[in-house]
C-alpha positions in Angstrom: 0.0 0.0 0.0 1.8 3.3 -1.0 1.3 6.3 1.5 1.9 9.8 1.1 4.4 11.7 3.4 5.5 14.9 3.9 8.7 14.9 5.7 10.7 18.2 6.9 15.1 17.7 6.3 17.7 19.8 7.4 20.5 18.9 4.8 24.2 20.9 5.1 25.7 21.2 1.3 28.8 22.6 0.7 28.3 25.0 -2.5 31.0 24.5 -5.5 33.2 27.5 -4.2 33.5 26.3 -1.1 34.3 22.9 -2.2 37.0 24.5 -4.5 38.1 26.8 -1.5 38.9 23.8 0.4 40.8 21.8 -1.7 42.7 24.7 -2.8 43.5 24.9 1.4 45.1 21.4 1.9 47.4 21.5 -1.4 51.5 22.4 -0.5 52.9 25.4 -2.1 54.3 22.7 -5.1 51.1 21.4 -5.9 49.5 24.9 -5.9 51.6 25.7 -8.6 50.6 23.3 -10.9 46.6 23.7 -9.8 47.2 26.7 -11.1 48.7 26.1 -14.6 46.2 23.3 -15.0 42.9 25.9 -14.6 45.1 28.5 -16.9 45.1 25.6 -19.4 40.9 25.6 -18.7 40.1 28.6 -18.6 40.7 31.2 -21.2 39.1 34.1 -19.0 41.7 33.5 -16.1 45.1 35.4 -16.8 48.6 35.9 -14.9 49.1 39.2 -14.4 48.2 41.9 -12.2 48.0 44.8 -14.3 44.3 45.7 -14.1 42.3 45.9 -10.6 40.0 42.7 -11.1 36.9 45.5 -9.9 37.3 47.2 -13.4 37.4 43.9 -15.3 34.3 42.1 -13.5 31.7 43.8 -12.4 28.5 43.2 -9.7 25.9 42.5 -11.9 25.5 39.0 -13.3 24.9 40.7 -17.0 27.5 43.2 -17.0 31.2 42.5 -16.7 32.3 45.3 -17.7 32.3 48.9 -18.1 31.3 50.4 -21.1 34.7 53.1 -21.0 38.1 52.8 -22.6 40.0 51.7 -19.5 41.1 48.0 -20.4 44.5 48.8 -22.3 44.8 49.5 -25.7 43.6 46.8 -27.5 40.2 46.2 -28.5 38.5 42.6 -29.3 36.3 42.0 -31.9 33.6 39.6 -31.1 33.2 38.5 -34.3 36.6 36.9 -34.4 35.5 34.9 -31.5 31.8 34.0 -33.4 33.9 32.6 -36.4 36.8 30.2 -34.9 35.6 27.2 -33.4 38.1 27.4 -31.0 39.0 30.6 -28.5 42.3 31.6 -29.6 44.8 35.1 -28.3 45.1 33.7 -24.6 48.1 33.9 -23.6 49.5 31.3 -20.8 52.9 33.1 -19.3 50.8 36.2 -19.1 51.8 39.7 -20.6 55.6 39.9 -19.5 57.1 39.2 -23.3 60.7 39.4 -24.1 61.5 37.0 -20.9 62.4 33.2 -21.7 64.7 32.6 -19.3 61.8 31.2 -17.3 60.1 29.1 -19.5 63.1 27.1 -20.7 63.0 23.6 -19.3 65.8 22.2 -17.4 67.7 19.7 -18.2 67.3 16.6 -16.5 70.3 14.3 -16.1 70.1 11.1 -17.4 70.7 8.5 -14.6 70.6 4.3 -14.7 68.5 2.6 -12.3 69.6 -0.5 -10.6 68.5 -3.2 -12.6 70.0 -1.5 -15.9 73.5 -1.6 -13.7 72.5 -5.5 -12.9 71.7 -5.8 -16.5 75.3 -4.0 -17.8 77.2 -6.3 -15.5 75.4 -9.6 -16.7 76.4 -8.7 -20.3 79.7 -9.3 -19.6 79.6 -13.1 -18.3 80.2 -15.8 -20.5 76.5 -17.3 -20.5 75.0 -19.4 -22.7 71.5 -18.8 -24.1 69.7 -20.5 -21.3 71.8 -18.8 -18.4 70.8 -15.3 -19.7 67.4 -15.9 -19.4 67.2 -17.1 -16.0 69.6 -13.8 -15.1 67.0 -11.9 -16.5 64.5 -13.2 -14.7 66.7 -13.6 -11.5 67.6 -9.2 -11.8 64.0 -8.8 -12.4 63.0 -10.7 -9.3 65.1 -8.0 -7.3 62.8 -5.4 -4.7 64.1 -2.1 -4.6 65.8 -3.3 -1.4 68.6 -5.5 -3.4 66.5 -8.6 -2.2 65.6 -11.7 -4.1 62.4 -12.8 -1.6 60.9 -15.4 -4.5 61.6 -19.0 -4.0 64.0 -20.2 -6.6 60.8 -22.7 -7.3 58.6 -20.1 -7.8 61.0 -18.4 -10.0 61.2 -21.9 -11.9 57.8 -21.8 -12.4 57.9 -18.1 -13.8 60.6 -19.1 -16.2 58.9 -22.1 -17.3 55.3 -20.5 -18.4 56.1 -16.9 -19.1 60.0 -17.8 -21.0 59.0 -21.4 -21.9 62.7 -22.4 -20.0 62.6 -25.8 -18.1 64.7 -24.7 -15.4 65.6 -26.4 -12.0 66.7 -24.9 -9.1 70.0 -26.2 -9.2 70.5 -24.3 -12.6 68.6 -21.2 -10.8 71.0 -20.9 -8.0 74.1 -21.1 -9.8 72.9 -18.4 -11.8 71.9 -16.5 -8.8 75.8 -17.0 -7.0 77.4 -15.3 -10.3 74.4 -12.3 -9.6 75.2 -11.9 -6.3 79.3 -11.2 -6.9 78.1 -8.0 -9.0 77.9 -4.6 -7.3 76.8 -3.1 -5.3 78.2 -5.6 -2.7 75.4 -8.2 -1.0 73.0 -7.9 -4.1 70.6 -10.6 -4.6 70.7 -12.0 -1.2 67.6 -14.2 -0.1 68.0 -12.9 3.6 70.0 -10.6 5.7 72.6 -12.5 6.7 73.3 -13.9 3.3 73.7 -10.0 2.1 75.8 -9.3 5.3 77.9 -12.5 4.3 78.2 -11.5 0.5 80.0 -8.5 1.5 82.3 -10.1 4.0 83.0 -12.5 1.5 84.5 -9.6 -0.5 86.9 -8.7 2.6 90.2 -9.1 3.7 89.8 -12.7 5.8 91.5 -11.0 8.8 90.6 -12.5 12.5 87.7 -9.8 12.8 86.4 -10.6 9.6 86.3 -14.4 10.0 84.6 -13.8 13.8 82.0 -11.9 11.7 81.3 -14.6 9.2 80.9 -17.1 11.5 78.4 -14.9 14.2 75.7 -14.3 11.3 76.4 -18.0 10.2 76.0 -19.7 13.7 75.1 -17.0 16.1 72.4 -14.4 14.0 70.1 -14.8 16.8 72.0 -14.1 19.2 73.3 -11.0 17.7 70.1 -9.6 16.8 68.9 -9.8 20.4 72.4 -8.2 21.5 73.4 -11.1 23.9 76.6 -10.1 23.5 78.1 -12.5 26.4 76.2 -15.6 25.1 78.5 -15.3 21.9 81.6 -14.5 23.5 81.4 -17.7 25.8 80.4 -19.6 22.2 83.1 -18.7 20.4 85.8 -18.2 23.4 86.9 -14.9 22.0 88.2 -11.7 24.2 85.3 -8.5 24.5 87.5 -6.8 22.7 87.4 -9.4 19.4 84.0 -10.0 19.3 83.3 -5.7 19.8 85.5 -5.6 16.7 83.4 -8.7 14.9 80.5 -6.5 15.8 81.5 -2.7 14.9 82.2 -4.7 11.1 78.7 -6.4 11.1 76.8 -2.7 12.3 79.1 -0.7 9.5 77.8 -2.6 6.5 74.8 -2.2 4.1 71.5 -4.0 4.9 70.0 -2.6 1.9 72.3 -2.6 -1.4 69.3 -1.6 -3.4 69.3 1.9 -2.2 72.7 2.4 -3.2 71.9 2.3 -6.9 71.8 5.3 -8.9 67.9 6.4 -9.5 66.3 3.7 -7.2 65.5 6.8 -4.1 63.5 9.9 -4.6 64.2 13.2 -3.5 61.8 14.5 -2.3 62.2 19.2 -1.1 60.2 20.7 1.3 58.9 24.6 0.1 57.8 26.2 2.8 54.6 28.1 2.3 55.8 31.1 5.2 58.9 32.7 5.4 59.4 34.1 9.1 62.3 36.7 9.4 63.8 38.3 12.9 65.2 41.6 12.7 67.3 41.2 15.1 64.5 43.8 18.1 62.9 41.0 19.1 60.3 41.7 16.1 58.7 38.5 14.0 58.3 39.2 10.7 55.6 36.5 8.8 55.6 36.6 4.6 53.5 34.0 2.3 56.5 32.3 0.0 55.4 34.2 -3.2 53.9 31.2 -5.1 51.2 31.2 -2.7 50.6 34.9 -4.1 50.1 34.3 -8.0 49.2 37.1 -9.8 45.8 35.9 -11.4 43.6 38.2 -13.4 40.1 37.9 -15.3 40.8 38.5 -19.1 40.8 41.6 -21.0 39.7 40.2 -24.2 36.8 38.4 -22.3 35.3 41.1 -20.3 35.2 43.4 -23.4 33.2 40.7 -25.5 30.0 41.6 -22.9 30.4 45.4 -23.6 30.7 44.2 -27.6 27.1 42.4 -27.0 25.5 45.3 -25.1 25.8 46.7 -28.7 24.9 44.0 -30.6 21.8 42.4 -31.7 21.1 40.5 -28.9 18.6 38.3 -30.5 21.4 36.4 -32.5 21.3 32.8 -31.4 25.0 32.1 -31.7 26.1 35.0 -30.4 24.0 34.1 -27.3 25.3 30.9 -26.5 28.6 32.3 -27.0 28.4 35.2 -24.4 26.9 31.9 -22.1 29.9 29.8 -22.9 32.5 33.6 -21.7 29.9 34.1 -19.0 30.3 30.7 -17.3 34.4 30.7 -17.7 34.2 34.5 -16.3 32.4 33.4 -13.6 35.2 30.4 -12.6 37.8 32.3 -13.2 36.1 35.1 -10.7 35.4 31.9 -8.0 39.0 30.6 -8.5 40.8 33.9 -7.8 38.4 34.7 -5.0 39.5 31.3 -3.5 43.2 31.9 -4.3 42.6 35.1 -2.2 41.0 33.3 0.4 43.5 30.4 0.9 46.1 33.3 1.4 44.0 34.9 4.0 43.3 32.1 5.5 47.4 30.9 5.9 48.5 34.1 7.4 45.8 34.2 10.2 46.9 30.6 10.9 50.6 31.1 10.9 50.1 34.3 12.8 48.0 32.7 15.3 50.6 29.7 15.5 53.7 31.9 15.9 51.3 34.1 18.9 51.5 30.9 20.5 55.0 29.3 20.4 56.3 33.2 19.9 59.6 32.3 22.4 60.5 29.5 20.4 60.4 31.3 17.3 63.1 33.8 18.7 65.4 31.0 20.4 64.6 28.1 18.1 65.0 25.6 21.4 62.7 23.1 21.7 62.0 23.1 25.4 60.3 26.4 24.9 57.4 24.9 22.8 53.9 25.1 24.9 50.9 22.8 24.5 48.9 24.0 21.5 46.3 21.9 20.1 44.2 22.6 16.9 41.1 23.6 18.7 43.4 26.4 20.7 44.9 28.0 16.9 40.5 27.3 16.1 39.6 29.3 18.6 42.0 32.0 18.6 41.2 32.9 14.6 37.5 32.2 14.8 37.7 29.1 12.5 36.7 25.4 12.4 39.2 22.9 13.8 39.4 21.0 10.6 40.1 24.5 8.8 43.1 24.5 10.8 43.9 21.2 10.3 43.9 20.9 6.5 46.3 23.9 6.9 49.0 22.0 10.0 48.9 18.8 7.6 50.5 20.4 4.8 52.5 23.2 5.1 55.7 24.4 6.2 57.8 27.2 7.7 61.1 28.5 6.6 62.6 30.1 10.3 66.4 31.2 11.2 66.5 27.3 12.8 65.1 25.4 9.9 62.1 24.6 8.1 59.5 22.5 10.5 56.4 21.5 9.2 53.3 23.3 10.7 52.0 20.0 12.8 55.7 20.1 14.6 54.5 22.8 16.9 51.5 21.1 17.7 51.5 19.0 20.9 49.6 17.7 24.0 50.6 19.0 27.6 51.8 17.1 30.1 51.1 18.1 33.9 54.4 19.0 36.3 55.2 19.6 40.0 54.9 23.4 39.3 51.0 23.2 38.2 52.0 24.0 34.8 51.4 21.5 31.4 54.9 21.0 29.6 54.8 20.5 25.9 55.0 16.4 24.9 57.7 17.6 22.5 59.9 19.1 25.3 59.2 15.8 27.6 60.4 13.8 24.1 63.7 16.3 23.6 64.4 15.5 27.5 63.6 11.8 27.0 66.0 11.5 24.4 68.3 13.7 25.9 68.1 11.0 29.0 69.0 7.8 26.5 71.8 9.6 24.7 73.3 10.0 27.9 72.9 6.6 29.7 75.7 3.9 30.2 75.2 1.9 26.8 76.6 -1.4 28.5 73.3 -1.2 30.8 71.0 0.6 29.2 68.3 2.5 31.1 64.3 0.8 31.2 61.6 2.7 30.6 60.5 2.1 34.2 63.9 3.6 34.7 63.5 7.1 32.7 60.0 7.1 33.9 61.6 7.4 37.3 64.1 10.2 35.9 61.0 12.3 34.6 59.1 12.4 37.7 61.9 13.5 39.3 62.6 16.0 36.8 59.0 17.2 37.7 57.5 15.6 34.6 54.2 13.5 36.2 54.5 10.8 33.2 53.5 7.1 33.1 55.7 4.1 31.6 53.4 3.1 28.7 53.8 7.0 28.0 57.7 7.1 28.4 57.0 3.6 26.0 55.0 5.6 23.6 57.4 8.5 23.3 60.5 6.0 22.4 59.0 4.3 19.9 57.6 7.7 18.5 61.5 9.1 18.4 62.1 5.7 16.8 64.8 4.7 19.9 65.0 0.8 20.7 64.3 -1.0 23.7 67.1 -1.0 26.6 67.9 -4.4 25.4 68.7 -3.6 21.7 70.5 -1.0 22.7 73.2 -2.4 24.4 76.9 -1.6 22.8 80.1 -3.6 24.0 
């Protein structure tokens, strides 16, 4: 039986600028750069340049864009030439600077070889017969970007026999594999880490350290990865100062000989999106890095086409859907500016609010002077929502006298102290770490330990916390951190 209601919603929609306004926030300075080029490459009614006050270009009314008087620049547009091409043509995407190509000229990139092209070189040059060069192949492209060969020389059998049509067993596989693993960089297609350790120890002098090395990661590994340092010096019968030698040659070599290859890393630079400046009175000085500040215009050419229809016959068809087609990009071009303006606007009340807060680190750059600020304190303090604030603290950076910290580095929980006061969870981590660097490495400290040193510092803090700050400062356990 169908019935017939009349129901009352409350529904919250974001409009299309506001959607616009907000992925515009959250973007870095890089990726702003190339948002930009990409609606330039859109939209023919958005310029660079800031020659002409947007006001005098665009105006109010949803029907008028422009004034009727001489006061765009010198050149006037026919609308006709814009009625006969099919497509919009005179837009210029560098803007109006002329003359300048410095700028536009494309760098060279330099031409680098990745890892398995090395691998591939250095396989040329052994004597293999058909068959063997296959299964190389196979074997180099079987390697993870961490030099590793994880596959099981059966399922690499397998591979070779369906995809290569090679009958292959692993016998055949493996000697293959030990010719691999004497190319460079040193411990390359190892199936585990201490076959990669061992490749390159192989490649040493066989001294007395050298052979105590080989022969811990052969029949000792476990041992050595759980530091029980005296268990392997009573196994072998060697003197502390032998096996710390065995073990300083184990700890200096490369557990990943993938990332030594040319073009197997990305770099990956930080621009900061502020630039803060002391002048030397105590003063803070806050600037937007200037690729945040593009200077984006509404087109010339565009704005005079309405004051060209105000004079036309405005019953032409084609020249209606036309003016639609300039209206609509006029008014994106007006939104996107408007946003760009706003996403400025809103970074410097942010920043400014940020640097109000940690303002005595900002002079000293010292860490312990950082106070407990949460998002919902920077919220409150500009008037904004908390997620406003933290599309802004997840993506962008600051350029200071000390260093460039990203914008979620200065935000922290507080931790109570004898005096009444909350410290900053970043000062109790600088003094946490500050407390391990300094311990006795032969008997390292337990966190039950430094949670003793803390409250005694005046820092009321628990063991799972003290537990939860080490592993967010990436620091071992006491146990793995025991030297000789």
């Amino acid at each position: 039986m169908q019935r017939l209601d009349l129901r009352q919603l409350l529904q919250q929609k974001l409009s299309p600028q506001q959607i616009q306004f907000i992925k515009l926030l959250q973007i870095p300075t890089a990726e702003l750069e190339m948002r930009i080029k990409e609606e330039l490459e859109v939209n023919p009614a958005l310029e660079e340049g800031s020659d002409e006050p947007m006001d005098d270009l665009y105006g109010d009314s949803d029907d008028d864009y422009g004034d009727s008087d001489d006061d765009y620049g010198k050149d006037d547009v026919d609308i006709n030439d814009y009625l006969n091409d099919d497509e919009i043509s005179g837009y210029k995407m560098q803007g109006d600077r002329g003359g300048d190509d410095e700028e536009d000229r494309e760098m060279p990139i330099a031409m680098t070889s990745t890892l398995t092209d090395q691998l591939l070189d250095q396989l040329g040059f052994l004597d293999l017969d058909d068959k063997q060069h296959t299964i190389g192949m196979q074997l180099i492209g079987s390697i993870d970007s961490d030099g590793y060969i994880r596959r099981e020389l059966s399922s690499i059998s397998n591979d070779l026999a369906f995809s290569q049509n090679v009958d292959a067993c692993e016998e055949e596989i493996e000697d293959v594999l030990h010719m691999i693993q004497t190319f460079d960089p040193a411990g390359i297609a190892a199936r585990d880490l201490p076959e990669c350790l061992l490749l390159q120890l192989h490649r040493r002098d066989q001294d007395e350290t050298t052979i105590l090395a080989e022969r811990i990661l052969e029949d000792a590994f476990d041992e050595f990865t759980k530091k029980h340092y005296q268990k392997i010096q009573s196994k072998f019968g060697v003197t502390e100062d032998a096996l710390k030698k065995a073990i300083d040659l184990i700890t200096k070599l490369n557990p990943k000989p993938g990332g030594s290859g040319a073009g197997s890393t990305r770099i990956q630079y930080i621009i900061p999106d502020f630039i803060l400046t002391n002048n030397n009175n105590g003063q803070l000085e806050l600037s937007l890095n200037s690729r945040n500040a593009p200077d984006l215009r509404i087109s010339r050419s565009y704005a005079d086409m309405f004051d060209a229809y105000d004079k036309s016959d405005k019953k032409d068809k084609k020249l209606k859907e036309t003016v639609t087609f300039v209206k609509q990009k006029l008014d994106a071009a007006k939104w996107f500016i408007d946003a760009i303006r706003q996403r400025q606007n809103t970074l410097l009340r942010t920043m400014e609010a940020i640097i109000k807060y940690q303002h005595d680190f900002f002079l000293e750059g010292d860490e312990s002077l950082l106070r407990p600020m949460i998002l919902k304190d920077i919220a409150e303090e500009i008037g904004m929502d908390i997620s406003t604030v933290s599309r802004v603290a997840n993506s962008k950076a600051v350029q200071t006298e000390f260093g460039i910290y990203p914008l979620k580095y200065f935000f922290s929980e507080g931790i109570a102290t004898d005096s009444g006061e909350d410290a900053s969870s970043r000062e109790v981590k600088h003094i946490l770490k500050e407390i391990i660097d300094g311990e006795n490495k032969r008997k390292p400290l337990s966190d039950e330990k430094i949670e003793q040193i803390l409250n005694e510092k005046g820092y009321n803090i628990a063991r799972r916390t003290v537990a939860k700050y080490r592993e967010q400062l990436n620091i071992p356990v006491a146990r793995l951190r025991k030297e000789l």
